[in-house]
NUVEXFI-506572 format. One line per field, with one value per residue (C-alpha): residue number from 0; residue in one letter; x, y, z. Coordinates in pm, 1 decimal, padded with zeros to 6 digits. Layout:
zaza = c(NUM | ...) .
drenmi = c(a | ...) .
px = c(X | ...) .
py = c(Y | ...) .
pz = c(Z | ...) .
END
This chain:
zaza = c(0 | 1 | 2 | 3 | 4 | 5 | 6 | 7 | 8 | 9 | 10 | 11 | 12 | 13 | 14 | 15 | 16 | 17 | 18 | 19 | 20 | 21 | 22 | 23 | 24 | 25 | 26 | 27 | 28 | 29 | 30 | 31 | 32 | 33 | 34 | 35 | 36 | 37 | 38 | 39 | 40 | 41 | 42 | 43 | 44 | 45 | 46 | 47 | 48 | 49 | 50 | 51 | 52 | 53 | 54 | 55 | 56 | 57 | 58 | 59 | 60 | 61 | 62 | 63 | 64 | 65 | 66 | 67 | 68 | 69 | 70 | 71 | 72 | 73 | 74 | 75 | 76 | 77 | 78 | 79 | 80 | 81 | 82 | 83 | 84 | 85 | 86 | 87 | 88 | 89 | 90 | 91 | 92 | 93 | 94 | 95 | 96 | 97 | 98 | 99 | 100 | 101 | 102 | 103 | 104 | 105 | 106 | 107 | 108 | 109 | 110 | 111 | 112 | 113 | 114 | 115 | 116 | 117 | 118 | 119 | 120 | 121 | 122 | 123 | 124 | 125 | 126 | 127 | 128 | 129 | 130 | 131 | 132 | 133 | 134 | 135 | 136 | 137 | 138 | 139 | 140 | 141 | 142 | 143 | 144 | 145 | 146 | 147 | 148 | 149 | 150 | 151 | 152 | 153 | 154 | 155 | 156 | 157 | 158 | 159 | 160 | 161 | 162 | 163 | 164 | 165 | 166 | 167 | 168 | 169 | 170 | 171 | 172 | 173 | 174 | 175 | 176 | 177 | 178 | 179 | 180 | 181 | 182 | 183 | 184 | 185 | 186 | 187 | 188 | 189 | 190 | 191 | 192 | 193 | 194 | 195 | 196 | 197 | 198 | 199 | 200 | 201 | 202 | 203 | 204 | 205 | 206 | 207 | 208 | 209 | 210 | 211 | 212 | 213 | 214 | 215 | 216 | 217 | 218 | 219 | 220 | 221 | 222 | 223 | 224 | 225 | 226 | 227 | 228 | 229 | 230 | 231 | 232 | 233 | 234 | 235 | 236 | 237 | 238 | 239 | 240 | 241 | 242 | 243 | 244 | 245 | 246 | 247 | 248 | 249 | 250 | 251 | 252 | 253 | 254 | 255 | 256 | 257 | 258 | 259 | 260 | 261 | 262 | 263 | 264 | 265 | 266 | 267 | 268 | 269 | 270 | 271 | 272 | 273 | 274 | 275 | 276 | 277 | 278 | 279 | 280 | 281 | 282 | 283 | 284 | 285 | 286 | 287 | 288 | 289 | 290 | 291 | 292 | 293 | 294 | 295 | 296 | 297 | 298 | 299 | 300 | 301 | 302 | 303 | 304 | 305 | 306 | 307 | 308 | 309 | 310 | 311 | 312 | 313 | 314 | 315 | 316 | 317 | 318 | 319 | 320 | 321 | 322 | 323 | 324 | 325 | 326 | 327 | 328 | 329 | 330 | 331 | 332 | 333 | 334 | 335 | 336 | 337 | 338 | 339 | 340 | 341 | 342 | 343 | 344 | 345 | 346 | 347 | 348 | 349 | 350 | 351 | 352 | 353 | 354 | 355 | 356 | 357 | 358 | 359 | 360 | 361 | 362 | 363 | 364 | 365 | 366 | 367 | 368 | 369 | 370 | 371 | 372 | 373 | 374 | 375 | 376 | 377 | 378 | 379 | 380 | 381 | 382 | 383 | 384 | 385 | 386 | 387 | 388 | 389 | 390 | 391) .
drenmi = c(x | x | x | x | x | x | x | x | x | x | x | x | x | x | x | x | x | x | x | x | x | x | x | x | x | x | x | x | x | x | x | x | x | x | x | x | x | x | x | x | x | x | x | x | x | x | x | x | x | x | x | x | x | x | x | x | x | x | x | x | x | x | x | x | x | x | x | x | x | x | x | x | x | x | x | x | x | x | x | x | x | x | x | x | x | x | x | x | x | x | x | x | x | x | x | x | x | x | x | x | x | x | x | x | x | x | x | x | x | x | x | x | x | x | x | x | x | x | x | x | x | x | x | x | x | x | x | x | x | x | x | x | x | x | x | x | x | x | x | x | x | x | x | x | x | x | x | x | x | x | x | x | x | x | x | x | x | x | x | x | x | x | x | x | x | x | x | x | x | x | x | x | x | x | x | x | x | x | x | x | x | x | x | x | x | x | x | x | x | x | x | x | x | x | x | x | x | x | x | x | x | x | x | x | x | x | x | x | x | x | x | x | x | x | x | x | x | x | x | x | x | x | x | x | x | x | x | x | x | x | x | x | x | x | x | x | x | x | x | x | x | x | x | x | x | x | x | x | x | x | x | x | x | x | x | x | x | x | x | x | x | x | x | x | x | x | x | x | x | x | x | x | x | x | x | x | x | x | x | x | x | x | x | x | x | x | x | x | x | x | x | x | x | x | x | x | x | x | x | x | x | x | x | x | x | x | x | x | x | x | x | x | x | x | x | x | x | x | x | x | x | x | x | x | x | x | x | x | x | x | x | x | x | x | x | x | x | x | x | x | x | x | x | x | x | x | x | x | x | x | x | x | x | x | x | x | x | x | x | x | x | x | x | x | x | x | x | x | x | x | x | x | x | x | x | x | x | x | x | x | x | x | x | x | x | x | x | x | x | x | x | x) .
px = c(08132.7 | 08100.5 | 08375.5 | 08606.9 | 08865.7 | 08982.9 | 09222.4 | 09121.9 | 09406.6 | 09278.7 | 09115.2 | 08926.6 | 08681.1 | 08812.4 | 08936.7 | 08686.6 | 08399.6 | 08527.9 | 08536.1 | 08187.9 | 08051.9 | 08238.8 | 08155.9 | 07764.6 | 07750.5 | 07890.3 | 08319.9 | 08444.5 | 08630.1 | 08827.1 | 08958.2 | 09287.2 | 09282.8 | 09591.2 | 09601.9 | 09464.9 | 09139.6 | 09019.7 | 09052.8 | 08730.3 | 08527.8 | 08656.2 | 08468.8 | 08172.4 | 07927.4 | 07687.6 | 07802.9 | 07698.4 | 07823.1 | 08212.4 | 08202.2 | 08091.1 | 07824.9 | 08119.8 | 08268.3 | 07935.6 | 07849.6 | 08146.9 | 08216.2 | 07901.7 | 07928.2 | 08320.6 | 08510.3 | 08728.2 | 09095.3 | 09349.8 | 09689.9 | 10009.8 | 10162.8 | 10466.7 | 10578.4 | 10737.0 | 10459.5 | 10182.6 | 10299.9 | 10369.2 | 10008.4 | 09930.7 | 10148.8 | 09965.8 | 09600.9 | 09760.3 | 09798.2 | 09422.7 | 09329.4 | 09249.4 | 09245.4 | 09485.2 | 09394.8 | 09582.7 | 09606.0 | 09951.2 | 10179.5 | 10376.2 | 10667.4 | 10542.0 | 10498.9 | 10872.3 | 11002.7 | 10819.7 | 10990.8 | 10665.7 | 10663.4 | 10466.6 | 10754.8 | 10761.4 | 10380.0 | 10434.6 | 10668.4 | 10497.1 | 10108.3 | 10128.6 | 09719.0 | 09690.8 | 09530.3 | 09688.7 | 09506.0 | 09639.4 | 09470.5 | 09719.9 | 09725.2 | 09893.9 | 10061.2 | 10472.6 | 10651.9 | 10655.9 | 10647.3 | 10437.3 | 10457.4 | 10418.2 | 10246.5 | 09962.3 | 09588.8 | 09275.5 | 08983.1 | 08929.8 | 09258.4 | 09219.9 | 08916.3 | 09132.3 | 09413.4 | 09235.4 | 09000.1 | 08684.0 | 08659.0 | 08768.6 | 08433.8 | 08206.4 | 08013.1 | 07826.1 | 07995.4 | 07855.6 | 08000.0 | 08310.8 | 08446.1 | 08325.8 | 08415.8 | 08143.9 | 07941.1 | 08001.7 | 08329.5 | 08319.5 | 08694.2 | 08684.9 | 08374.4 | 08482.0 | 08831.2 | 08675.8 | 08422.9 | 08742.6 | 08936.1 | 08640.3 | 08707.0 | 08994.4 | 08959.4 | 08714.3 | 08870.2 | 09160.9 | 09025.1 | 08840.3 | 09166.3 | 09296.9 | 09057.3 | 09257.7 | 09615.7 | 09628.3 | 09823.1 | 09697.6 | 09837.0 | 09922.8 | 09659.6 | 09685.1 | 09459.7 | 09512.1 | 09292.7 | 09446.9 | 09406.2 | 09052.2 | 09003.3 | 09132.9 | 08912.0 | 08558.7 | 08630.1 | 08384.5 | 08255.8 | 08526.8 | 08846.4 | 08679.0 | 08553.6 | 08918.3 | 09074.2 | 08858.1 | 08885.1 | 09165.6 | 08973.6 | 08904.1 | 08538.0 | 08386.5 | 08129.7 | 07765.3 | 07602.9 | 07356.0 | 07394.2 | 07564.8 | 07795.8 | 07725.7 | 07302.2 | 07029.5 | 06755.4 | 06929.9 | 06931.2 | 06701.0 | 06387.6 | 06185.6 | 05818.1 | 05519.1 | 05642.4 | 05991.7 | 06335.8 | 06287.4 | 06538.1 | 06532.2 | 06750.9 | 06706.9 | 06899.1 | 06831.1 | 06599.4 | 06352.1 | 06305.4 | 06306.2 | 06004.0 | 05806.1 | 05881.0 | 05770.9 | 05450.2 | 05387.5 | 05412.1 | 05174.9 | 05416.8 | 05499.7 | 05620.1 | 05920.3 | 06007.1 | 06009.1 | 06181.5 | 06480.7 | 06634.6 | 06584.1 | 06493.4 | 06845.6 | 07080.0 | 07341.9 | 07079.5 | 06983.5 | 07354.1 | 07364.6 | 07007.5 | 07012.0 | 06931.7 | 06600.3 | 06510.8 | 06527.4 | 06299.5 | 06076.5 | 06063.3 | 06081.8 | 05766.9 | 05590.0 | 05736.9 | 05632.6 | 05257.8 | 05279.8 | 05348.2 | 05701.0 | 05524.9 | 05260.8 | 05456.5 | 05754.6 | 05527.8 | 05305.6 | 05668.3 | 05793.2 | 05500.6 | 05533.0 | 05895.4 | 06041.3 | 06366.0 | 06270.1 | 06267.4 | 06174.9 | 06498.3 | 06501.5 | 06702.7 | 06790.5 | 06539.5 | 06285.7 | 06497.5 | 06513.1 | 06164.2 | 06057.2 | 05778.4 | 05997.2 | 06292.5 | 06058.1 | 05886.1 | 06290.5 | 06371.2 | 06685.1 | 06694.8 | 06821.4 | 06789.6 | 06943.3 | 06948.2 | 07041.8 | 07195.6 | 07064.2 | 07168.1 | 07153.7 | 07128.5 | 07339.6 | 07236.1 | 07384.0 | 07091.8 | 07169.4 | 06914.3 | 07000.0 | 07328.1 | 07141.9 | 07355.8 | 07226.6 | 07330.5 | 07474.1 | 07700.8 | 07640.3 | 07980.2 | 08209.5 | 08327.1 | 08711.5 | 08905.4 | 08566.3 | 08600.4 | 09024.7 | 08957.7 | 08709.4 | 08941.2 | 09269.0 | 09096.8 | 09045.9 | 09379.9 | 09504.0 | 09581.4 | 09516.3 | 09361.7 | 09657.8 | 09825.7 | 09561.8 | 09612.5 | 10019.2 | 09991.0 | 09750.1 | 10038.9 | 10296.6 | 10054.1 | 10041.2 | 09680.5 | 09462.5 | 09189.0 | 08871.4 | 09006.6 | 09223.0 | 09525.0 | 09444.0) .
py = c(07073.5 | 07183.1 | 07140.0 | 07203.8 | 07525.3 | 07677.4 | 07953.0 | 08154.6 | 08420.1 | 08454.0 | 08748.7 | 08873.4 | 08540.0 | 08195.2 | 08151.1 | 08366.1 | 08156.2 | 07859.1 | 07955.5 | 08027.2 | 07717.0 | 07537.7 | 07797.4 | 07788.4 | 07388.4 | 07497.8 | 07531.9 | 07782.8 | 08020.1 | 08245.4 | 08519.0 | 08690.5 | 09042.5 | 09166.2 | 09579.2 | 09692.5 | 09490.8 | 09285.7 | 09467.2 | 09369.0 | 09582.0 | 09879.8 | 09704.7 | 09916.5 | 10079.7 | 09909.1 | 09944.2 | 09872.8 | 10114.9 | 10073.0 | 09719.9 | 09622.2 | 09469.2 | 09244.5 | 09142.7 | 09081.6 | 08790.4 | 08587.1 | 08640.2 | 08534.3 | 08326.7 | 08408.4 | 08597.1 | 08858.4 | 08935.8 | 09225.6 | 09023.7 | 09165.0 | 08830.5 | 09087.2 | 09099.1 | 08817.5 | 08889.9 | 08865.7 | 08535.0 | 08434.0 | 08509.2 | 08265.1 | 07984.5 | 08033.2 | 08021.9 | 07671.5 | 07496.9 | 07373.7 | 07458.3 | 07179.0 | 07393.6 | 07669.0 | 07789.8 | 08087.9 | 08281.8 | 08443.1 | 08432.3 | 08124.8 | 08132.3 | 08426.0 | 08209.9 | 08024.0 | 08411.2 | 08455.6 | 08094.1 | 07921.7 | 07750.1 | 07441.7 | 07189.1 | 07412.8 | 07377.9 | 07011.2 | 06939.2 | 07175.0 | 07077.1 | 06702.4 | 06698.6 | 07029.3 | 07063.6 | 07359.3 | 07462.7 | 07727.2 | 07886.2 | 08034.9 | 08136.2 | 07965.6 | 07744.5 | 07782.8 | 07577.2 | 07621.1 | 07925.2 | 08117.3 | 07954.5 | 08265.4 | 08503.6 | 08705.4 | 08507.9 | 08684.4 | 08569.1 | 08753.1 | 08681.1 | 08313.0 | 08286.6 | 08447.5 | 08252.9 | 07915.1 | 07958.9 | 08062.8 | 08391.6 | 08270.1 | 08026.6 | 08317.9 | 08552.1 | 08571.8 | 08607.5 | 08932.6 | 08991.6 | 08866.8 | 08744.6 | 08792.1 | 08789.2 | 08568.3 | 08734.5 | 08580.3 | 08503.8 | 08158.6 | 08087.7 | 08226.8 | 08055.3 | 07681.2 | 07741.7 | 07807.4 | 07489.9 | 07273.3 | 07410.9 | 07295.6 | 06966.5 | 06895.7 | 07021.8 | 06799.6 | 06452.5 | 06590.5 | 06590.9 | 06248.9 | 06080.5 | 06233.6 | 06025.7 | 05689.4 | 05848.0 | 06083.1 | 06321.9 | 06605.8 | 06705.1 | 07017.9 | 07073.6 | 07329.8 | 07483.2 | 07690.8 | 07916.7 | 07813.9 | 07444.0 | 07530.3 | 07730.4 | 07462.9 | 07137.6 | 07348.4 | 07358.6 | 07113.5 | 06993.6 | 07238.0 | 07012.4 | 06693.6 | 06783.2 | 06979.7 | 06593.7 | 06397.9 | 06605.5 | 06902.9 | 07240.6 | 07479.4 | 07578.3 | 07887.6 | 08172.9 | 08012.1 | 08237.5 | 08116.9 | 07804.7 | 07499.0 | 07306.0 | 06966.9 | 07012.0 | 07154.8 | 07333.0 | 07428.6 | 07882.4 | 08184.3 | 08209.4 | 08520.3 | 08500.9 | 08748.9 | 08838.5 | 08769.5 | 08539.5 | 08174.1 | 07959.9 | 07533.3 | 07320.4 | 06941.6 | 06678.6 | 06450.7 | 06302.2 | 06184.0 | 06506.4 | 06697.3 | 06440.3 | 06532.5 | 06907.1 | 06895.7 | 06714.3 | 06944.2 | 07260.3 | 07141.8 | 07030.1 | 06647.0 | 06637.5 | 06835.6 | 06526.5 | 06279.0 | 06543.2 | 06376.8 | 06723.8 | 06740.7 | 06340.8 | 06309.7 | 06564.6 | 06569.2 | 06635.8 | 06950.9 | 07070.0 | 07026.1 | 07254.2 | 07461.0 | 07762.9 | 07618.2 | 07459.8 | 07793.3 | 07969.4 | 07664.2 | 07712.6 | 08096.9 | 08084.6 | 07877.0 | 08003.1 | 08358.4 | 08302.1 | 08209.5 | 08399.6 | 08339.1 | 08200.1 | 08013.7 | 07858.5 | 07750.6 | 07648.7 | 07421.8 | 07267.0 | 07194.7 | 07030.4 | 06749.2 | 06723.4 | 06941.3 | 07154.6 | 07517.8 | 07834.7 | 08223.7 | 08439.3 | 08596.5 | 08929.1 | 08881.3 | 09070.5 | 08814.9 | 08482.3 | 08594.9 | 08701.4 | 08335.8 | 08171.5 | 07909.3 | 08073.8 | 08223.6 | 07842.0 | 07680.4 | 07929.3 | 08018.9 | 08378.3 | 08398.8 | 08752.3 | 08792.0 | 09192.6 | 09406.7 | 09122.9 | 08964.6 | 08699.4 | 08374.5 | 08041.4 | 07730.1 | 07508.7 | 07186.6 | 07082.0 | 06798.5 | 06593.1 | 06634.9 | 06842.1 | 07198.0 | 07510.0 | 07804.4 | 08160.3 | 08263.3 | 08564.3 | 08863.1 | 08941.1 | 09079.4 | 09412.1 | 09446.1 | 09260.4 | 09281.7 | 08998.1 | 09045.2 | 09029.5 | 08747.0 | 08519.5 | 08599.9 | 08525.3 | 08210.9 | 08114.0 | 08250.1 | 08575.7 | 08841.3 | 09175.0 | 09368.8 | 09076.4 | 09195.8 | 09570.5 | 09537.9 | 09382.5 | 09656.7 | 09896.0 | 09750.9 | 09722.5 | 09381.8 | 09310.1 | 09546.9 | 09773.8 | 09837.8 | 10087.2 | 09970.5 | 10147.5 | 10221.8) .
pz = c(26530.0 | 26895.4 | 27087.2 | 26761.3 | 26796.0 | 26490.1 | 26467.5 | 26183.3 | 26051.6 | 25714.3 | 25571.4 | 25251.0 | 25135.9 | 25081.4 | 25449.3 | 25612.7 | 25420.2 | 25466.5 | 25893.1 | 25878.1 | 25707.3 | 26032.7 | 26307.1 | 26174.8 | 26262.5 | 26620.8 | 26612.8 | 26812.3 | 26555.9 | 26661.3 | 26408.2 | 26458.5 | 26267.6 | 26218.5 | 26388.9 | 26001.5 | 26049.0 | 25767.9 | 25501.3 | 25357.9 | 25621.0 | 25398.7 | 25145.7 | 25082.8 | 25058.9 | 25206.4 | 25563.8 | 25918.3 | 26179.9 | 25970.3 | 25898.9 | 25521.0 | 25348.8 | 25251.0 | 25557.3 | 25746.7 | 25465.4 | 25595.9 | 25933.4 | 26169.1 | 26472.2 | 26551.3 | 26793.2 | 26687.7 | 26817.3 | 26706.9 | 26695.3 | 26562.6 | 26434.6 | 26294.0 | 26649.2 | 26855.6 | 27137.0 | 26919.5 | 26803.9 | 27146.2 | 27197.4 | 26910.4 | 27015.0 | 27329.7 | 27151.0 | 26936.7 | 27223.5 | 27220.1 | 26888.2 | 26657.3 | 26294.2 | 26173.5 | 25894.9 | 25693.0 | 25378.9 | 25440.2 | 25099.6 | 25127.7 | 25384.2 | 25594.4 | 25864.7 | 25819.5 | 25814.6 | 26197.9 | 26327.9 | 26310.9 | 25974.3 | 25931.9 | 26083.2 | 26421.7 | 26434.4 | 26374.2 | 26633.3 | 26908.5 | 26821.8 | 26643.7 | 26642.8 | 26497.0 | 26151.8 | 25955.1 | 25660.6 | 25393.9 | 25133.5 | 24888.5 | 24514.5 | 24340.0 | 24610.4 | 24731.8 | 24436.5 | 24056.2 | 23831.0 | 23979.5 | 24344.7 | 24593.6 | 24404.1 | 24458.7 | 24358.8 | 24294.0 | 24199.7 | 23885.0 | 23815.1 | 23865.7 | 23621.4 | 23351.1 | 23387.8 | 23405.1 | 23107.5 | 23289.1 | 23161.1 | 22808.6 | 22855.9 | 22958.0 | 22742.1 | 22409.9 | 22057.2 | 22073.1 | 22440.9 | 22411.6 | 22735.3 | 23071.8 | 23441.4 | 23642.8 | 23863.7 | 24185.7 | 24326.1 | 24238.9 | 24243.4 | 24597.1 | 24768.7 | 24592.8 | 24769.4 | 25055.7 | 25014.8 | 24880.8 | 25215.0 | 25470.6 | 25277.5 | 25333.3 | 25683.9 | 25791.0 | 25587.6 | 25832.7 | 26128.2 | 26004.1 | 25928.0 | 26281.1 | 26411.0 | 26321.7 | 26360.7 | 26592.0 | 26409.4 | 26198.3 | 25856.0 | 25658.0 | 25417.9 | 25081.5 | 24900.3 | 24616.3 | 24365.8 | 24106.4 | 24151.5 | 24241.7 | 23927.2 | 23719.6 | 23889.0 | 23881.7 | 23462.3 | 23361.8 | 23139.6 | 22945.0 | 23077.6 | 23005.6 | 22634.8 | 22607.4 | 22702.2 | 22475.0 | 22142.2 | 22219.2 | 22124.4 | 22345.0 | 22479.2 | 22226.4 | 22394.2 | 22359.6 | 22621.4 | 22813.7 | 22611.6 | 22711.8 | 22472.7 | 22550.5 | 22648.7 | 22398.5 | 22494.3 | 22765.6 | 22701.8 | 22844.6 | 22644.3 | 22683.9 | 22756.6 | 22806.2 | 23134.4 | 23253.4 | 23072.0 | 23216.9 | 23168.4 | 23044.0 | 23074.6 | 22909.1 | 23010.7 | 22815.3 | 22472.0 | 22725.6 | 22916.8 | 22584.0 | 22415.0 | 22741.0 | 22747.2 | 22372.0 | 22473.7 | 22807.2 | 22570.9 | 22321.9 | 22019.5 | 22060.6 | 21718.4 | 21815.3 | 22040.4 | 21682.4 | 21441.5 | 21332.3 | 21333.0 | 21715.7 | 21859.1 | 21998.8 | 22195.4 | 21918.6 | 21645.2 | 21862.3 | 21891.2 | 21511.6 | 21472.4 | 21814.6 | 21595.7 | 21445.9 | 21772.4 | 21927.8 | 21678.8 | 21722.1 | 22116.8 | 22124.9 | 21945.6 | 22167.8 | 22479.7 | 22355.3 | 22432.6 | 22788.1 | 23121.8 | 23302.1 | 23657.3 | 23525.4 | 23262.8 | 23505.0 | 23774.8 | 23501.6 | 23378.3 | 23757.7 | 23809.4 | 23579.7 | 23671.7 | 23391.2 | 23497.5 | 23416.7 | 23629.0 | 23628.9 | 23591.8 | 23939.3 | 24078.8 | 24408.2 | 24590.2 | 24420.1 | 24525.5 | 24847.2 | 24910.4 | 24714.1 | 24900.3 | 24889.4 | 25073.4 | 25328.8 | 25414.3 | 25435.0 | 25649.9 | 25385.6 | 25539.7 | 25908.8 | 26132.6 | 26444.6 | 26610.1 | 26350.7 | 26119.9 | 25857.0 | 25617.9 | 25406.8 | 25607.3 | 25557.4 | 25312.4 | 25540.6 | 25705.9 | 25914.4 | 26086.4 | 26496.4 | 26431.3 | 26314.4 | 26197.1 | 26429.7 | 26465.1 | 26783.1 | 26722.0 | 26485.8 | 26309.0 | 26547.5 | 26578.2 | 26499.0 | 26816.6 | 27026.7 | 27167.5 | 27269.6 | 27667.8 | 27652.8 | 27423.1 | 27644.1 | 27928.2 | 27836.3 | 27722.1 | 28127.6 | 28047.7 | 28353.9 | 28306.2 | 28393.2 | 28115.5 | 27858.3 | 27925.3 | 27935.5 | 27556.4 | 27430.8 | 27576.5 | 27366.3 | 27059.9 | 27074.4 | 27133.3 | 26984.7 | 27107.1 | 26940.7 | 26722.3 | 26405.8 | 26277.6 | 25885.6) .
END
């Protein structure tokens, strides 16, 4: 990606992670704060000097620049910054930018090769076109946190931001079949991406089992409705977890664990007979399961090419043996962090930048877009640009 510019003037996670996937694999991003900051640096504890845990994930290898778009010199600073930017990408609430005179057609007209990218909630039209998305909010509303949890649970919220990242993933997308299909035309395109939308599409196998016989997912757990053995099973040691994918895999599980006759019961020979007796295949596999140590076990069933793993915490993932020999954990100065999983043969992700400081990199940026330092220090005057320090 080097040689790509990309505008970023999104905040919080979906935009911000979707800028770092590109600006790892070499675009020059460029993220325009507004005078608050990000609000996720206030997202903490953990901190670094004031910056959170939270913002420091999502926001390597980019400059940073204070910008108040509210004000018709800030956005003449960003008409300025357009003008050889390939990717805008945004999170405003639909039609902020149309209220500031720079709606999608005026970007059209004034940059035709510009790709603008917006991540919104729920998108501008329909019901509930313009309002506010969050990603808790989004798994509730979609059926994700209907889908999640034990009987005995009841629902639950999913531990990661999934809704969140997966915009952000579906957003580099359709960024880069964009640029792709700029390629042929010349022209870019307006691109949307919603939470909701996102929400919905990452439902299966719940949407396409909904489809084909109309009743909604119940809470199995760790279990999965359409796979069995596929659970946690506690062992001497630690929880592992199996998953079978299918009556081959399960005949050769039951012969690697010392009961092949599991593999020929007619209650358990094919994946549907297992939904039907799940229960008495557990008891069957607890008990075996219950003699052996988690590693040894797991490491025994990889080896013949059986799907089964330790249940990890995260200071055990990402102190793996296997993370350390990939190189999955990258450390630059004081920063540390997870690397990208895009490996590409010649075209390597690297880490340049630590996460900038708020607007750090405000004089350096204008500079390049022709600004003078008297320029520079007239718009901090007026509070267009910002300085170092953000007003909370």
């Amino acid at each position: 990606m080097t040689g790509l510019r990309v505008i970023d003037l999104t905040r919080v996670l979906g935009g911000p992670y979707c800028t770092q996937i590109l600006a790892d694999h070499g675009a020059d991003v460029i993220k325009v704060e507004p005078p608050a900051g990000d609000e996720v640096r206030d997202w903490g504890p953990p901190f670094h000097d004031e910056d959170a845990a939270y913002f420091v994930g999502i926001n390597r290898n980019k400059r940073s620049i204070g910008l108040d778009l509210a004000s018709e010199g800030g956005r003449a600073v960003l008409m300025k910054m357009l003008e050889t930017a390939d990717v805008l990408i945004e999170n405003f609430k639909p039609g902020t930018l149309d209220k500031w005179g720079i709606g999608n057609d005026v970007l059209r007209a004034k940059f035709p090769r510009l790709v603008h990218c917006r991540i919104s909630g729920f998108g501008a039209d329909g019901p509930r076109g313009g309002n506010p998305g969050y990603d808790a909010i989004i798994q509730a509303m979609t059926g994700m946190i209907a889908a999640t949890g034990s009987p005995e649970s009841g629902p639950m919220r999913i531990g990661v931001p999934l809704v969140d990242i997966t915009t952000g993933l579906y957003a580099t997308i359709g960024i880069l079949m964009a640029l792709s299909e700029r390629q042929r035309s010349g022209l870019g395109q307006f691109i949307e991406t919603t939470l909701y939308e996102t929400g919905l599409a990452i439902m299966h196998p719940h949407t396409a089992n909904y489809f084909m016989h109309g009743k909604p997912p119940s809470l199995t757990g760790n279990e999965h409705p359409n796979l069995v053995p596929y659970a946690i099973f506690p062992t001497k040691t630690d929880n592992i977890f199996i998953g079978v994918g299918n009556d081959g895999t399960f005949r050769k599980l039951a012969k690697e664990i010392g009961k092949p006759e599991l593999g020929t019961d007619p209650r358990f020979a094919r994946n549907k007979d297992r939904i039907a007796n799940r229960d008495a295949l557990r008891v069957e596999l607890a008990a075996v399961f219950s003699q052996h140590e988690a590693e040894p076990l797991c490491n025994r069933l990889l080896a013949a090419g059986l799907p089964a793993g330790p249940v990890q915490k995260i200071d055990q993932a990402l102190t793996n043996p296997h993370t350390i020999h990939r190189g999955d954990v990258i450390e630059k100065d004081w920063y540390k962090g997870v690397a990208s999983p895009i490996r590409l043969e010649r075209t390597k992700p690297n880490l340049r930048r630590t996460p900038p400081k708020f607007s750090q990199h405000a004089a350096e940026v204008l500079g390049e877009f022709g600004y003078s330092k008297d320029d520079i220090n007239g718009l901090v005057e007026k509070g267009v640009v910002c300085g170092p320090q953000r007003k909370r």
